[in-house]
Biopython code that builds the backbone (N, CA, C, O; Angstrom):
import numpy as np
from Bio.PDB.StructureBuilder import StructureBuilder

atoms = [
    (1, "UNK", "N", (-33.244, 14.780, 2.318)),
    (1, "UNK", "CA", (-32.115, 14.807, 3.255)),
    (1, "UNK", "C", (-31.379, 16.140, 3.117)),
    (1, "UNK", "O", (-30.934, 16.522, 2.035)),
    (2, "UNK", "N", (-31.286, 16.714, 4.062)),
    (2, "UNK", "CA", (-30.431, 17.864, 4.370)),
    (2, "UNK", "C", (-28.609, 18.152, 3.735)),
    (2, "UNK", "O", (-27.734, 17.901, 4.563)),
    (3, "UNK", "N", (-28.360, 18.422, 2.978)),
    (3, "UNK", "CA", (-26.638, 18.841, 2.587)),
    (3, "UNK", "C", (-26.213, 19.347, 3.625)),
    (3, "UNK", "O", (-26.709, 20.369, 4.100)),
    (4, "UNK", "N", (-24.931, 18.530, 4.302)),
    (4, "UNK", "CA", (-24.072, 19.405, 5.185)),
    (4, "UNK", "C", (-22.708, 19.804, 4.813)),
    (4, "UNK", "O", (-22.304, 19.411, 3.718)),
    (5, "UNK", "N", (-22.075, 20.389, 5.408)),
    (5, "UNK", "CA", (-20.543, 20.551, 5.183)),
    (5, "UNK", "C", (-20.059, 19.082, 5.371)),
    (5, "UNK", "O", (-19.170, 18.688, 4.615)),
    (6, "UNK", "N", (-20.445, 18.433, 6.092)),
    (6, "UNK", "CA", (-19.221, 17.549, 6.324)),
    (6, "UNK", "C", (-19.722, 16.163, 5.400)),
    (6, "UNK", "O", (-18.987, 15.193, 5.213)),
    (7, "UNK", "N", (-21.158, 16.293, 4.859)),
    (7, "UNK", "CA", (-21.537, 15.256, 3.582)),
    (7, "UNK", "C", (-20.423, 15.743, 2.314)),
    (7, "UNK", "O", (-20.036, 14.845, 1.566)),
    (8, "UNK", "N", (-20.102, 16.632, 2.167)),
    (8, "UNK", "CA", (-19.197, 17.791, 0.972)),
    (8, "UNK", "C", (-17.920, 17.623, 1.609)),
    (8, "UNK", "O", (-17.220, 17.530, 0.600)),
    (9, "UNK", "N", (-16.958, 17.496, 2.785)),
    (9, "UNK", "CA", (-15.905, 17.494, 2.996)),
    (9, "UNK", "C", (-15.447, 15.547, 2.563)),
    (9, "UNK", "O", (-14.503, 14.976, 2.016)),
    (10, "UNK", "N", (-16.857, 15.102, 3.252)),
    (10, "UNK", "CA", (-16.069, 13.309, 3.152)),
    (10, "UNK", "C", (-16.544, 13.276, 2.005)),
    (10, "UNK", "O", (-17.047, 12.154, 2.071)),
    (11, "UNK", "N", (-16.862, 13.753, 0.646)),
    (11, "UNK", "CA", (-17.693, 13.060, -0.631)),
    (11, "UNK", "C", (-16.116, 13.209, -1.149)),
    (11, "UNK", "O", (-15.720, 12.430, -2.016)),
    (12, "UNK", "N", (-14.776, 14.729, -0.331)),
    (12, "UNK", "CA", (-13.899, 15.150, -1.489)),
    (12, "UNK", "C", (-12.837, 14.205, -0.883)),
    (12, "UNK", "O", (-11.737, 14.046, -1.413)),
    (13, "UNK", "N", (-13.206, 13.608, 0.212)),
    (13, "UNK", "CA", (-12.097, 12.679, 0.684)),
    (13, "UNK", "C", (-11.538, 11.912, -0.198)),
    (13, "UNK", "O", (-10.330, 11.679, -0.246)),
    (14, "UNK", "N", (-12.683, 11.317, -1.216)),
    (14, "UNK", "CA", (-12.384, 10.510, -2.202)),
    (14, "UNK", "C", (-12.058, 11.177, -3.454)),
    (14, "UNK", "O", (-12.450, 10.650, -4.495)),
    (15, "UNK", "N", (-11.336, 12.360, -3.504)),
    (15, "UNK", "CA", (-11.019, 13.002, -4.759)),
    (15, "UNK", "C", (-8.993, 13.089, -4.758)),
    (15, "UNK", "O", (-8.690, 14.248, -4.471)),
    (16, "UNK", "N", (-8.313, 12.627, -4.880)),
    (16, "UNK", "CA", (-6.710, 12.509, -4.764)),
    (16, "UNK", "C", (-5.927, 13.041, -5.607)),
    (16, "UNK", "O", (-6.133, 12.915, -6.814)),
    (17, "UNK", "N", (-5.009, 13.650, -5.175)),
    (17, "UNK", "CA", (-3.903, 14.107, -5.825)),
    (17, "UNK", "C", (-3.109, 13.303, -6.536)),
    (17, "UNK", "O", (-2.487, 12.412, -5.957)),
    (18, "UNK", "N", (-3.024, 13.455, -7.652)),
    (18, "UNK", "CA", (-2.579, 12.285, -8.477)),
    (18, "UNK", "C", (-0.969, 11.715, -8.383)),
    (18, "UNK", "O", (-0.504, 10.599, -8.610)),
    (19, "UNK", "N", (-0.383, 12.896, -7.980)),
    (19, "UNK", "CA", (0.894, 12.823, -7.870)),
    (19, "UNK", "C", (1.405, 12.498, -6.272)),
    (19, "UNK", "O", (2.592, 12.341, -5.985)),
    (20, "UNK", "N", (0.401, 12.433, -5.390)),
    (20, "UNK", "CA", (0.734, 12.137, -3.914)),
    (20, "UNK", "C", (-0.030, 11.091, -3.193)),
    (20, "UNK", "O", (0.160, 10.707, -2.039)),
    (21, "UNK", "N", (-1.260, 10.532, -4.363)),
    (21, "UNK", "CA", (-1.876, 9.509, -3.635)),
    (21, "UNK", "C", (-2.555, 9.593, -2.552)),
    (21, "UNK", "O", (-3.077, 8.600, -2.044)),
    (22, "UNK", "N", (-2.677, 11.304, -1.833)),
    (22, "UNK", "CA", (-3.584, 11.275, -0.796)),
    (22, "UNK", "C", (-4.961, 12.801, -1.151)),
    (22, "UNK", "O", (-4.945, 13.857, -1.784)),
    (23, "UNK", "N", (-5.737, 12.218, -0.497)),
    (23, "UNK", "CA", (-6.821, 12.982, -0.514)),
    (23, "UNK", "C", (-6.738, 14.296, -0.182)),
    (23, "UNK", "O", (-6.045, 14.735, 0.736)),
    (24, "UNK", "N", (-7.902, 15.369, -1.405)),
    (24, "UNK", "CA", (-7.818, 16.735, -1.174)),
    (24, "UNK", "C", (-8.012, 17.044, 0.546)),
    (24, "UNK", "O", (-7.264, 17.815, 1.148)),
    (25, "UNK", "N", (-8.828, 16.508, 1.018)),
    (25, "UNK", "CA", (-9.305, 17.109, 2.496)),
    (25, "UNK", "C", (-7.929, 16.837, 3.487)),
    (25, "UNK", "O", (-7.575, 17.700, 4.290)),
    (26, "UNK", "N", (-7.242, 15.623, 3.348)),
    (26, "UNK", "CA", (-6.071, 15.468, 4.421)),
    (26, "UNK", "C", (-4.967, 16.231, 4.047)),
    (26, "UNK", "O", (-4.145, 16.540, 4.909)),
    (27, "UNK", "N", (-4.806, 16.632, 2.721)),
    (27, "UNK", "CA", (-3.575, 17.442, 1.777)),
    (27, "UNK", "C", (-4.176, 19.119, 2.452)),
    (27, "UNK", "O", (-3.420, 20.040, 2.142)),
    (28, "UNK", "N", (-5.268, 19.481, 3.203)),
    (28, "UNK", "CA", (-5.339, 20.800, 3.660)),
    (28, "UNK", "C", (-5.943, 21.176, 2.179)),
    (28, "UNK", "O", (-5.542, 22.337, 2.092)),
    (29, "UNK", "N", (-6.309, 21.044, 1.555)),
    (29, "UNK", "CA", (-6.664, 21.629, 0.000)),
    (29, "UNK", "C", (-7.903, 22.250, -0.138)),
    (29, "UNK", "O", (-8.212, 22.936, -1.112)),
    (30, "UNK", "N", (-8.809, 21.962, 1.081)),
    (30, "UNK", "CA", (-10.170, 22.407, 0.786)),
    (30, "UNK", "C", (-10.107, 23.159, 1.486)),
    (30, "UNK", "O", (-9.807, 22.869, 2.644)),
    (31, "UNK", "N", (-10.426, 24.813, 1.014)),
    (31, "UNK", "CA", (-10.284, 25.640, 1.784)),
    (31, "UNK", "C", (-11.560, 25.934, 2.448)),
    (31, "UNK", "O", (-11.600, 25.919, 3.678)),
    (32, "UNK", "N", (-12.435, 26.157, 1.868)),
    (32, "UNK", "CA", (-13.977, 26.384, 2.241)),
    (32, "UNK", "C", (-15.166, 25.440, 1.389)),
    (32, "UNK", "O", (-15.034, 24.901, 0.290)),
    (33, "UNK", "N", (-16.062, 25.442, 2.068)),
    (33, "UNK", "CA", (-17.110, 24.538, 2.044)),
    (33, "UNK", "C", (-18.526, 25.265, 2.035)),
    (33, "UNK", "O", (-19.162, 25.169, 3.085)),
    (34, "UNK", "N", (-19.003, 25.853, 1.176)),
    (34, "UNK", "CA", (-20.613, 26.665, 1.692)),
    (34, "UNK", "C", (-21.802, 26.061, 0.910)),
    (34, "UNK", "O", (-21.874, 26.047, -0.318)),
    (35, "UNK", "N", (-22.664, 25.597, 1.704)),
    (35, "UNK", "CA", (-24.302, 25.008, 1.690)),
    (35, "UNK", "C", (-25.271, 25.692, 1.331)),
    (35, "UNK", "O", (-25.395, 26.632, 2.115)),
    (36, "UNK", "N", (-25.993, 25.706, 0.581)),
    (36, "UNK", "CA", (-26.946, 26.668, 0.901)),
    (36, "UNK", "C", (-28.050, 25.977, 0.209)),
    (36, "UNK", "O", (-28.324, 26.183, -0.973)),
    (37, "UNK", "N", (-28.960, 24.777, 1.322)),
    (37, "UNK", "CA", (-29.911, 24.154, 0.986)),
    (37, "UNK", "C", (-29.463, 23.309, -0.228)),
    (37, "UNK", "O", (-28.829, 22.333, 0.176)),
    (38, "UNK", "N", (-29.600, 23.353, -1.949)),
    (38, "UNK", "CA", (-29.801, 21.513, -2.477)),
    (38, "UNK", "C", (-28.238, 22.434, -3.099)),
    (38, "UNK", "O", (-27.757, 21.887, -4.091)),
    (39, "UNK", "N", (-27.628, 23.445, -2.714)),
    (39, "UNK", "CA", (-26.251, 23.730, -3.852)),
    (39, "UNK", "C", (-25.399, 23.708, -2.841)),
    (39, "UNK", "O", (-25.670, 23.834, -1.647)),
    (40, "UNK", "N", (-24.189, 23.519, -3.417)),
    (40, "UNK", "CA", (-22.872, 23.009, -2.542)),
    (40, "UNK", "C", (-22.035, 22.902, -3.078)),
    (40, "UNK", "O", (-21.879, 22.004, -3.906)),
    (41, "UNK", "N", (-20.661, 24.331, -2.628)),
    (41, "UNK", "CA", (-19.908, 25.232, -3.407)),
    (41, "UNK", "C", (-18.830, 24.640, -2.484)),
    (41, "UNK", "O", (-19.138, 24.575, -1.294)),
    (42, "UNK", "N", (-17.237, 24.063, -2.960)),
    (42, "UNK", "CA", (-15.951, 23.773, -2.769)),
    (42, "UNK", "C", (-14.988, 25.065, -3.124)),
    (42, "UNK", "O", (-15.043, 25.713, -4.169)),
    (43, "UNK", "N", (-13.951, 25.327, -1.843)),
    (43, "UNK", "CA", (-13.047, 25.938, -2.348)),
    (43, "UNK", "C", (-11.690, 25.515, -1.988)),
    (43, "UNK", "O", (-11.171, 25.661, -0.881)),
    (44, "UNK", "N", (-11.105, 24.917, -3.142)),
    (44, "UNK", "CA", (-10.123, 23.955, -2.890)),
    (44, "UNK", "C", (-8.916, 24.780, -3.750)),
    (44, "UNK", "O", (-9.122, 25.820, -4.375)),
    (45, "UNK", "N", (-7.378, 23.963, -3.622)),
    (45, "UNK", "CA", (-6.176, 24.644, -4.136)),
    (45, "UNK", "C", (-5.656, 23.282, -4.608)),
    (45, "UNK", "O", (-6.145, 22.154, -4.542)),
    (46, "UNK", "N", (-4.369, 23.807, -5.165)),
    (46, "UNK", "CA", (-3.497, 22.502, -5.703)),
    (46, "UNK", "C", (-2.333, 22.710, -5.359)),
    (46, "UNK", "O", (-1.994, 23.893, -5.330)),
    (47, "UNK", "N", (-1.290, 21.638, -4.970)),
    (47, "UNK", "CA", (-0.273, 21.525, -4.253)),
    (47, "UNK", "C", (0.583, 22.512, -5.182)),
    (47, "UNK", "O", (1.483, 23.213, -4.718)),
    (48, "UNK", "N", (0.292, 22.505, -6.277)),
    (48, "UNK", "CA", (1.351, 23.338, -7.282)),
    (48, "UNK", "C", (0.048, 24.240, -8.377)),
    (48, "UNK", "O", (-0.840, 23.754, -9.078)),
    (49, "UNK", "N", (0.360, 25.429, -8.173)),
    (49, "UNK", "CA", (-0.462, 26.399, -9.397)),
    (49, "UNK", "C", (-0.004, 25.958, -11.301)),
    (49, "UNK", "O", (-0.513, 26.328, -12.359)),
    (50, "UNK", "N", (0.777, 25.338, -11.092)),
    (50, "UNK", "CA", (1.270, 24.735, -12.355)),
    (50, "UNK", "C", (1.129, 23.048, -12.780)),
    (50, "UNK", "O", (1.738, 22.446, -13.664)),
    (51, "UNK", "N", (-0.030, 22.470, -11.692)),
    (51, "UNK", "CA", (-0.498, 21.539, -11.658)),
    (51, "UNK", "C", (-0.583, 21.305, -13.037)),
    (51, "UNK", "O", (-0.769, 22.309, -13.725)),
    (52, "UNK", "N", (-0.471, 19.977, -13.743)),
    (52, "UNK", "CA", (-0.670, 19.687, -15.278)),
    (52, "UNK", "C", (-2.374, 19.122, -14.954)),
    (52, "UNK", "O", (-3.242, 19.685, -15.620)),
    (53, "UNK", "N", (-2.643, 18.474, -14.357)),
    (53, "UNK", "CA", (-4.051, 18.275, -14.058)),
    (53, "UNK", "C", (-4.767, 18.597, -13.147)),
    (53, "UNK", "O", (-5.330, 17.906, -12.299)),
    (54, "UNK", "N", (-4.748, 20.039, -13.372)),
    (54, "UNK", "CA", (-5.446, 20.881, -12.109)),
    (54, "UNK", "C", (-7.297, 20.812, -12.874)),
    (54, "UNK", "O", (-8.303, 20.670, -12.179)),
    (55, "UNK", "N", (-7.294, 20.940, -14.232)),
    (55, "UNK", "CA", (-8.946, 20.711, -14.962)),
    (55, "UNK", "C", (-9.980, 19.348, -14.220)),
    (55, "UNK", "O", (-11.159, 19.317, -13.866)),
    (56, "UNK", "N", (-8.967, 18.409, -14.213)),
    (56, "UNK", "CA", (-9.049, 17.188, -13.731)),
    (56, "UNK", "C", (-9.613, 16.927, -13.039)),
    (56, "UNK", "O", (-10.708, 16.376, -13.149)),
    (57, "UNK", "N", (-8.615, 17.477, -11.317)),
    (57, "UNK", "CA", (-9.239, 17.646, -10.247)),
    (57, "UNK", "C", (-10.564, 18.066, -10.102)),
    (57, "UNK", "O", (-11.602, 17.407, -10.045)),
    (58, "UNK", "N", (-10.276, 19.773, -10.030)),
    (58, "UNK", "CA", (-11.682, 19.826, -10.353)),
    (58, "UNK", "C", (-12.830, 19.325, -10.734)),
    (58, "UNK", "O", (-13.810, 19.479, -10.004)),
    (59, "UNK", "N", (-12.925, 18.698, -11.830)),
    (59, "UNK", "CA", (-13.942, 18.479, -12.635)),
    (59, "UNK", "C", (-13.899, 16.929, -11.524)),
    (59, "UNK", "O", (-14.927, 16.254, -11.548)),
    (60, "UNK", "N", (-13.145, 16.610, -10.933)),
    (60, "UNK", "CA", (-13.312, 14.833, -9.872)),
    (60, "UNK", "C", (-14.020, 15.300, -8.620)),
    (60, "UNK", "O", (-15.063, 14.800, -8.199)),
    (61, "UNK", "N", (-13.212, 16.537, -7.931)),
    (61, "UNK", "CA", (-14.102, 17.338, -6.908)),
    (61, "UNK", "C", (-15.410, 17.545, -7.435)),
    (61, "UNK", "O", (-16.175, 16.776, -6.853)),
    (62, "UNK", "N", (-16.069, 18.311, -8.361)),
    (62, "UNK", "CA", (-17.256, 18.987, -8.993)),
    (62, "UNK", "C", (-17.960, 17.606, -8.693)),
    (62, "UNK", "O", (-18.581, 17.547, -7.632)),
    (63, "UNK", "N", (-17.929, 16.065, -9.809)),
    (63, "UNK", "CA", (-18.499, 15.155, -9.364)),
    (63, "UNK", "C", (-18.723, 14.650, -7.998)),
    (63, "UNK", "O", (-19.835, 14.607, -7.470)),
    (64, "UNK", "N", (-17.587, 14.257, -7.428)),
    (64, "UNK", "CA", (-18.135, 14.113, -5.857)),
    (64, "UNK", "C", (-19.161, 14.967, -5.262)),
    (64, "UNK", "O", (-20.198, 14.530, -4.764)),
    (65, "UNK", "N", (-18.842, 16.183, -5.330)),
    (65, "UNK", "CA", (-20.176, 16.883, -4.677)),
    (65, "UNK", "C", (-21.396, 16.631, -5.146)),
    (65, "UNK", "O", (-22.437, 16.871, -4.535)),
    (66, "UNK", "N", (-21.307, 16.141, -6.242)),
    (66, "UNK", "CA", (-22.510, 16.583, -6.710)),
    (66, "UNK", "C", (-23.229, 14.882, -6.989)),
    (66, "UNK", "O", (-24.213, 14.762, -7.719)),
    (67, "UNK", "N", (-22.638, 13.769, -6.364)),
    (67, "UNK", "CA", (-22.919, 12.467, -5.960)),
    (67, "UNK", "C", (-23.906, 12.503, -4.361)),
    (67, "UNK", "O", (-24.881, 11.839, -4.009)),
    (68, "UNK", "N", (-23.130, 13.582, -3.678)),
    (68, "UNK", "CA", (-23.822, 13.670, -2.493)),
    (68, "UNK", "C", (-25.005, 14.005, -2.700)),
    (68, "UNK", "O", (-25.235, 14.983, -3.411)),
    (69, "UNK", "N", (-26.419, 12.985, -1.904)),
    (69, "UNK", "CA", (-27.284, 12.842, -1.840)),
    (69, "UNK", "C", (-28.344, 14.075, -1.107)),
    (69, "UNK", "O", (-28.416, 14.135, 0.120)),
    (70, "UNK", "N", (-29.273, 15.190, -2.141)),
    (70, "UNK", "CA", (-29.609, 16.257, -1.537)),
    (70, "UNK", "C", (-29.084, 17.318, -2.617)),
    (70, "UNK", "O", (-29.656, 18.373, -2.888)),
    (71, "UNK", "N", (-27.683, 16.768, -3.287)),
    (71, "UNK", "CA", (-27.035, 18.113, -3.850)),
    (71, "UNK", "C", (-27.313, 18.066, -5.181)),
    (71, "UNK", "O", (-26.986, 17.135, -5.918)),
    (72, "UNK", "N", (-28.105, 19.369, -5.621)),
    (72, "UNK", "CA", (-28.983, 19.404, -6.999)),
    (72, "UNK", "C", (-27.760, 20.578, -7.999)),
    (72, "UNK", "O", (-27.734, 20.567, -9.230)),
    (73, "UNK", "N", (-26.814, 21.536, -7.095)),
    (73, "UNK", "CA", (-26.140, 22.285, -7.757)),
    (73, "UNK", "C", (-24.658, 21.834, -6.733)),
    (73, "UNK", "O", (-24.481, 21.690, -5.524)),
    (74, "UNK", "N", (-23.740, 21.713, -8.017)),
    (74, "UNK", "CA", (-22.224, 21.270, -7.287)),
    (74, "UNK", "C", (-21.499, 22.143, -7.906)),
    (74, "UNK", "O", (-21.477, 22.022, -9.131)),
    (75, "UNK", "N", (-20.797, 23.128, -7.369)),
    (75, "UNK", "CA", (-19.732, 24.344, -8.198)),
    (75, "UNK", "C", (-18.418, 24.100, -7.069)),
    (75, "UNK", "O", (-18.411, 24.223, -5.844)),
    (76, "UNK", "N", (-17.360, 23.717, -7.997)),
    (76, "UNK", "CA", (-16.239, 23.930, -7.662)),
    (76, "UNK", "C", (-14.812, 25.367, -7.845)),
    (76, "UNK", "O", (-14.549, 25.763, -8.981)),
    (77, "UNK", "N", (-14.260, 25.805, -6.944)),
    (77, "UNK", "CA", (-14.180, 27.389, -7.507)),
    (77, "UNK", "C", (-12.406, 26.896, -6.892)),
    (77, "UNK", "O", (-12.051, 26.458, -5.797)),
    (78, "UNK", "N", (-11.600, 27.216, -8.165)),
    (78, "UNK", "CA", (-9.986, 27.178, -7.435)),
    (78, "UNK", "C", (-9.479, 28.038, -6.705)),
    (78, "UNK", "O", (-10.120, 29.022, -7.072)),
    (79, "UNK", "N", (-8.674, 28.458, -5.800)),
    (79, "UNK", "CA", (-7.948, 29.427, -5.702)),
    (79, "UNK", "C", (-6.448, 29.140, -5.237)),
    (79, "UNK", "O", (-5.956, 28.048, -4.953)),
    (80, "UNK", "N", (-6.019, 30.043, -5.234)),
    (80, "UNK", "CA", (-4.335, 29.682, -4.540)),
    (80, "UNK", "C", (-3.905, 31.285, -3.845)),
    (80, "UNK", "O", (-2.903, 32.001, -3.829)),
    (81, "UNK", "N", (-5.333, 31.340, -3.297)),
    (81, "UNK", "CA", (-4.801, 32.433, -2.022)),
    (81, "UNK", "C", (-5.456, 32.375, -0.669)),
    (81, "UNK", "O", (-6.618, 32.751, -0.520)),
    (82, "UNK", "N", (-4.792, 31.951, 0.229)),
    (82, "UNK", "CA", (-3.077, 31.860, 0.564)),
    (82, "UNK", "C", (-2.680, 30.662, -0.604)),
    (82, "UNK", "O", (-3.575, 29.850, -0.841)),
    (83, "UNK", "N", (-1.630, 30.543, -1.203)),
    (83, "UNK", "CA", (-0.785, 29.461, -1.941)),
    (83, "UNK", "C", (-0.693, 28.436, -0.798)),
    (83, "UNK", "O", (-0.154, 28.636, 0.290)),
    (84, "UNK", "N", (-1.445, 27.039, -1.303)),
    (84, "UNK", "CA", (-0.794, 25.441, -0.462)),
    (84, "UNK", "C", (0.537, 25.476, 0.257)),
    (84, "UNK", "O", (1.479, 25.882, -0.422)),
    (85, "UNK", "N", (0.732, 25.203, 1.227)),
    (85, "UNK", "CA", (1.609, 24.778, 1.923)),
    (85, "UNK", "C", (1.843, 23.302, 2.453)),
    (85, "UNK", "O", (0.856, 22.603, 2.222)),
    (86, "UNK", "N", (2.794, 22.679, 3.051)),
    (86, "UNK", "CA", (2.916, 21.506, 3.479)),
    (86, "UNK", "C", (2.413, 21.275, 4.770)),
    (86, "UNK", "O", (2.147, 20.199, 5.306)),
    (87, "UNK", "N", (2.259, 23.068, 5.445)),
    (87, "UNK", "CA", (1.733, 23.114, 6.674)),
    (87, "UNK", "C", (0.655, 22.986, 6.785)),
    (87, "UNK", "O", (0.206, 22.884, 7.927)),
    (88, "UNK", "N", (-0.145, 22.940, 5.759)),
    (88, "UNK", "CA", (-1.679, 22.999, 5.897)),
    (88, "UNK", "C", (-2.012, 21.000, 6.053)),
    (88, "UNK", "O", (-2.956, 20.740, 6.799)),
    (89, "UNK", "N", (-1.537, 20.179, 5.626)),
    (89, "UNK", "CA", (-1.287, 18.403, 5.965)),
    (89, "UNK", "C", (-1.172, 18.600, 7.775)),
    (89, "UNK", "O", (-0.683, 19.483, 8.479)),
    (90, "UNK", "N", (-1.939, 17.206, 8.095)),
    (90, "UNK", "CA", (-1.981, 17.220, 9.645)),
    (90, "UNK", "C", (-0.438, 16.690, 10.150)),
    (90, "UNK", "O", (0.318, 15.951, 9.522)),
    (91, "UNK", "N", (-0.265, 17.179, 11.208)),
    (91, "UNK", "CA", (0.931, 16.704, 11.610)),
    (91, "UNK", "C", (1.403, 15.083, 11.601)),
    (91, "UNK", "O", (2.516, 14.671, 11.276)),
    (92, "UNK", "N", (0.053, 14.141, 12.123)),
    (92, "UNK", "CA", (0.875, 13.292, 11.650)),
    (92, "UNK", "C", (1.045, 12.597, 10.341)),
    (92, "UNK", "O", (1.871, 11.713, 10.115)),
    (93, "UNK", "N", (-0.026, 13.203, 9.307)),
    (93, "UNK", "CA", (0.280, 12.772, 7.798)),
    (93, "UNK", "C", (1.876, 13.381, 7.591)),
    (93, "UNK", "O", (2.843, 12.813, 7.082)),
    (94, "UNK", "N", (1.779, 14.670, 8.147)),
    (94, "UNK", "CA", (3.352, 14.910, 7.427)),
    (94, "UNK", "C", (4.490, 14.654, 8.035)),
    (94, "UNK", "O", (5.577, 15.156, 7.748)),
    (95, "UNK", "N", (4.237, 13.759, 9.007)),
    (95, "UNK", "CA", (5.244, 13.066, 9.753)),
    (95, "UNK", "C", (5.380, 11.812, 8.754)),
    (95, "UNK", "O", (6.372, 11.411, 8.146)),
    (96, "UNK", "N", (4.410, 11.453, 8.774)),
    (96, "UNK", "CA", (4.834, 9.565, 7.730)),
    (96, "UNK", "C", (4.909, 10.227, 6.654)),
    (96, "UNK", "O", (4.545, 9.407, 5.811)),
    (97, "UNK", "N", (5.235, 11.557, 5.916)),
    (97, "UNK", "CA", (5.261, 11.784, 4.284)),
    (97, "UNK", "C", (6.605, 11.827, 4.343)),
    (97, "UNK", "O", (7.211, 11.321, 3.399)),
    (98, "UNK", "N", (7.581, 12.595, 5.750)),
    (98, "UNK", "CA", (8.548, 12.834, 5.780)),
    (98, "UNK", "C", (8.691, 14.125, 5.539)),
    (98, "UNK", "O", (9.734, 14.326, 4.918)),
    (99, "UNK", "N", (8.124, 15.034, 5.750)),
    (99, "UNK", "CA", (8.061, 16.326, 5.554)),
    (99, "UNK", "C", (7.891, 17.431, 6.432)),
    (99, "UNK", "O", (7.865, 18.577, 5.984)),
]
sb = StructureBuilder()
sb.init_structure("model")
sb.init_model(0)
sb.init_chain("A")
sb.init_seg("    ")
for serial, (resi, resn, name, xyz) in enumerate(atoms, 1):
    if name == "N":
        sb.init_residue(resn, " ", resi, " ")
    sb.init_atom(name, np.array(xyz, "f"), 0.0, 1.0, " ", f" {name:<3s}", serial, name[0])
structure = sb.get_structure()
């Protein structure tokens, strides 16, 4: 079976911010997504660079990908450039967050 982006975007659906209860992909957190045949590379952020369980994440993202069926190499890579925003959440998640 073929790895796509969007087998790698819904595997991180199920990866959550511990402190907000909602998923990296609806939190805007995943910045990029690249395939390349059985490896499948995440580039995700954290609501705060001073995250106490930013290792965590990661290492919960890293597993999910690498659950997806096809994916023989799973690398997760942090960054915080641009730095998370609240703007990056869909409008109406951050309507019911209150934000």
């Amino acid at each position: 079976m073929e790895v796509t982006e969007k087998a790698i975007r819904d595997a991180l659906k199920g990866v959550k911010d511990p402190e907000l209860n909602i998923d990296l992909v609806t939190l805007g957190l995943v910045y990029d997504i690249q395939v390349e045949g059985t490896s499948a590379k995440a580039i995700i952020s954290l609501t705060s660079p001073m995250c106490p369980v930013a290792g965590e994440i990661v290492d919960q993202a890293r597993l999910a990908i690498a659950k997806v069926e096809g994916v023989e190499t799973a690398e997760v890579q942090l960054t915080f450039d641009p730095p998370w925003t609240p703007e990056r959440i869909s409008p109406l998640i951050r309507s019911s967050l209150g934000l």
